[in-house]
C-alpha positions in Angstrom: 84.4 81.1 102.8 83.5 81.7 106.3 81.4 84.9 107.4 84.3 87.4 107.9 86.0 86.8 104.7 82.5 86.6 103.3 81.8 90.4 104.8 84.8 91.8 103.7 84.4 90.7 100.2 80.6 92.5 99.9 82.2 95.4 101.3 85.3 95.2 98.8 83.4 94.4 95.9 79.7 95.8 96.4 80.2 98.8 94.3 82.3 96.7 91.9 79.2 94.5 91.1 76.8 97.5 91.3 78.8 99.0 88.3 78.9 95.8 86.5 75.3 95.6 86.4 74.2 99.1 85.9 76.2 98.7 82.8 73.8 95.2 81.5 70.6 96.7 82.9 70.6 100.6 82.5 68.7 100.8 85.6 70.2 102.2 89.0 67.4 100.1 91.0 67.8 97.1 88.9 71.2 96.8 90.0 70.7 97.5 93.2 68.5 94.4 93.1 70.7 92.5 91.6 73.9 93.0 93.6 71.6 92.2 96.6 70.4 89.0 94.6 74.2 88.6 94.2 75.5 88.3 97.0 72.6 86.5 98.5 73.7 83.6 95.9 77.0 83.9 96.9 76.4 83.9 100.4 74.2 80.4 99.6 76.9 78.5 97.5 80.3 80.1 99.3 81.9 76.7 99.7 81.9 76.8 95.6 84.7 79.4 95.8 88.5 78.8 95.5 90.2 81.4 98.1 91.7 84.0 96.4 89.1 84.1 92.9 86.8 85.9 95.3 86.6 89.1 93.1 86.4 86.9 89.2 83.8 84.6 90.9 81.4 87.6 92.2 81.8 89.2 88.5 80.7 86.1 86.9 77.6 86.0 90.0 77.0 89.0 88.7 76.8 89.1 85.3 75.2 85.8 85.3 72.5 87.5 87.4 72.0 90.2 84.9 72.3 88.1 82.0 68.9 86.2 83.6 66.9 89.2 84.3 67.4 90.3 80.7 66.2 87.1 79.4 63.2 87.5 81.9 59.7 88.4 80.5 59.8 91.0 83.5 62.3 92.6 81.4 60.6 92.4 78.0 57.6 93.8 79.3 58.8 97.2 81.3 59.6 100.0 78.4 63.6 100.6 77.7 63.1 104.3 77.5 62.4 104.5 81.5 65.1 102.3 81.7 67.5 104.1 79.7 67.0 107.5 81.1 67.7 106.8 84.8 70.8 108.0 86.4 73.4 106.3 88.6 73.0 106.5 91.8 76.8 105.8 93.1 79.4 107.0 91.1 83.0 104.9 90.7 86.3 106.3 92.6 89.4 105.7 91.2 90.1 103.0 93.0 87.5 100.9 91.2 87.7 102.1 87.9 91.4 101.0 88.2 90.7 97.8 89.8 87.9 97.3 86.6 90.8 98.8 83.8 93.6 95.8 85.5 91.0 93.0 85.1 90.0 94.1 81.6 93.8 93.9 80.8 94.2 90.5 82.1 91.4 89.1 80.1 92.8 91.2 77.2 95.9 89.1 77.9 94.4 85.4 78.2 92.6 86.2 75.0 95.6 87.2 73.2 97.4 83.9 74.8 94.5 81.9 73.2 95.3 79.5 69.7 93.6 80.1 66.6 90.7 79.9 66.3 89.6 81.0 69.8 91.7 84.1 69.9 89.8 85.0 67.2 85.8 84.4 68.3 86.6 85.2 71.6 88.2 88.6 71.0 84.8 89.3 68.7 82.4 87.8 71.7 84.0 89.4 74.6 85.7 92.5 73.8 84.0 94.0 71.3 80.1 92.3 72.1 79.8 90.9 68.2 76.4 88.2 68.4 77.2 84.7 67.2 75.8 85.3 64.3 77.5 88.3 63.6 81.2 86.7 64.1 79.8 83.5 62.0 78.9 85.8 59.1 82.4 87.8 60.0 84.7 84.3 60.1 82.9 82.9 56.9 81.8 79.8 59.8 78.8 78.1 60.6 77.0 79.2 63.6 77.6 76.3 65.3 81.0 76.2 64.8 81.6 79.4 66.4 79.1 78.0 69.4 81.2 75.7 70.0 84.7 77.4 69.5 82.9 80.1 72.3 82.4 77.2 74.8 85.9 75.8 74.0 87.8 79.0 74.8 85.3 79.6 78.0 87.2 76.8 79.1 90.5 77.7 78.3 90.0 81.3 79.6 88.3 80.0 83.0 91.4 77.8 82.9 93.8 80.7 82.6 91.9 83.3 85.3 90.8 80.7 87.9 93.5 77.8 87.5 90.0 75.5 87.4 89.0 73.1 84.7 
């Protein structure tokens, strides 16, 4: 991706991937950080991206990036009621919250496209945020059976929204 395609898509998708990780973090600065953080990892690793995934592949950035300040022991330490009560600094227009509602409904759709028994685990993983254990307990399945069903239908849905392996 060369520098002008590069630009446009931080200016496309910046408050895109702002709202994705306010909604993981609960923390208007922590996002902020961690759309900078995303697009500087983008920026780093832009021959990775097929042209025209530019939007699923900053989401996944993204959330990835979230996912790992979560996990941190930064995270663990600061108290979740600070976190919790701070406000949102940017607020979504239209345009976005439509964008997000069509991408939703596309994964909606691979999922639903999905055999038995993916359809399943992922529709309890993704959509509606059930833990492994939870689903396991739900499906009457071992926990590592539904690990390894998740990472099966990861492939199959990366599959079906990027066209990659």
């Amino acid at each position: 991706m060369e520098q002008e395609r590069f630009e446009q898509s931080f200016l496309q998708y910046e408050r895109l991937i702002y709202t994705i990780c306010l909604q993981m973090v609960h923390s208007s600065a922590q996002a902020e950080d961690l759309v900078q953080e995303t697009f500087l990892a983008a920026w780093l690793h832009r021959d990775r991206c097929t042209p025209g995934t530019e939007k699923t592949w900053l989401c996944r950035i993204a959330v990835n990036r979230a996912k790992d300040y979560l996990k941190s022991a930064y995270c663990r330490r600061v108290n979740p009621d600070e976190t919790l009560q701070e406000q949102p600094v940017h607020s979504c227009t239209l345009a976005e919250i439509s964008e997000s509602r069509e991408t939703v409904r596309e994964i909606e759709g691979q999922i639903d496209a999905l055999r038995s028994p993916y359809r399943e685990v992922s529709a309890l993983y993704f959509l509606h945020s059930y833990t492994v254990p939870e689903i396991a307990r739900m499906l009457h399945r071992p926990d590592k059976t539904v690990h390894t069903q998740l990472y099966r239908a990861r492939a199959l849905l990366r599959q079906g929204l990027c066209g990659a392996a």
